[in-house]
C-alpha positions as CSV (number, residue, x, y, z in Angstrom):
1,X,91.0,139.9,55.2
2,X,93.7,139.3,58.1
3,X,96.1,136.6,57.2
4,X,98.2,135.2,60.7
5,X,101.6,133.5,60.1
6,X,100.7,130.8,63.0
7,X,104.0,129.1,64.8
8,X,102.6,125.6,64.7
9,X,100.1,123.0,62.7
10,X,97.1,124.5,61.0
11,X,94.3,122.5,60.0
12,X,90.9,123.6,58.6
13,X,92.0,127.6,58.8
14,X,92.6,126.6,63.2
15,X,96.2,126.2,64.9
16,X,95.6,122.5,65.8
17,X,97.5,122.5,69.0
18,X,98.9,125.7,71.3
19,X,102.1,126.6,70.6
20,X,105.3,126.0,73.3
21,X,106.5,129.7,72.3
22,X,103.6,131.8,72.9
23,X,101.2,132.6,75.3
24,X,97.9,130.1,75.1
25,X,94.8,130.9,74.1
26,X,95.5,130.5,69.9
27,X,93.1,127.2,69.5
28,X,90.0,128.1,70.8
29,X,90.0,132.0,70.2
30,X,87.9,133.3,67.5
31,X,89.8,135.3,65.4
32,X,86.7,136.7,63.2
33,X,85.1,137.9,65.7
34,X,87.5,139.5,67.4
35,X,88.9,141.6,63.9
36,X,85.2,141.8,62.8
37,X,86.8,140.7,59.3
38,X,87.8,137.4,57.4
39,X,90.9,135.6,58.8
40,X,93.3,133.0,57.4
41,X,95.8,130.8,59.5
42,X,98.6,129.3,57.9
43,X,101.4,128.3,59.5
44,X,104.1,130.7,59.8
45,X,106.8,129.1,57.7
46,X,104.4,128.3,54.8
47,X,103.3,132.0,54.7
48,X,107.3,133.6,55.2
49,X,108.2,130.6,51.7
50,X,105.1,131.9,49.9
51,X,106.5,135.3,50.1
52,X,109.6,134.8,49.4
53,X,108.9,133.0,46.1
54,X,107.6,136.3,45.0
55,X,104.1,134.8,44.3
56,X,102.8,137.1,47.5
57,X,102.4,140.1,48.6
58,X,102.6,141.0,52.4
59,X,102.8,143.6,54.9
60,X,103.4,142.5,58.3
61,X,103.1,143.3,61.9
62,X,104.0,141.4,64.8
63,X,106.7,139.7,66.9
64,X,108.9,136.8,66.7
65,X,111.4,136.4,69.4
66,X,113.5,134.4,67.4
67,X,114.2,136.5,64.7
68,X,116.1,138.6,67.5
69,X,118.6,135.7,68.0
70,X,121.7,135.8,66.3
């Protein structure tokens, strides 16, 4: 299983609406399919809390241009 930190609203395991900070192409791509393997969406926030609370376990990948800022 692939879980994605999405940077926007999730509903039903989907981004609900494409996000102003990324290129477009998140609601309507199918994310099984193209990682041949289950996939959950939550938004990014809600996955980065659930970590933090110690409750998860993650090992992550990926790019976030604001974590650059200072």
């Amino acid at each position: 299983m692939i879980s994605i930190g999405y940077p926007g609203r999730v509903l039903s395991n989907r981004p609900v609406v494409e996000p102003h900070n990324h290129a477009k192409g998140w609601v309507r791509f199918d994310f099984e399919a193209a990682f041949k393997c289950p996939v959950k969406i939550i938004n990014d926030a809600a996955m980065q809390a659930w970590v933090a609370t110690g409750t998860g376990r993650c090992s992550s990948w990926g790019s976030a241009p604001g974590w650059a800022r200072p």
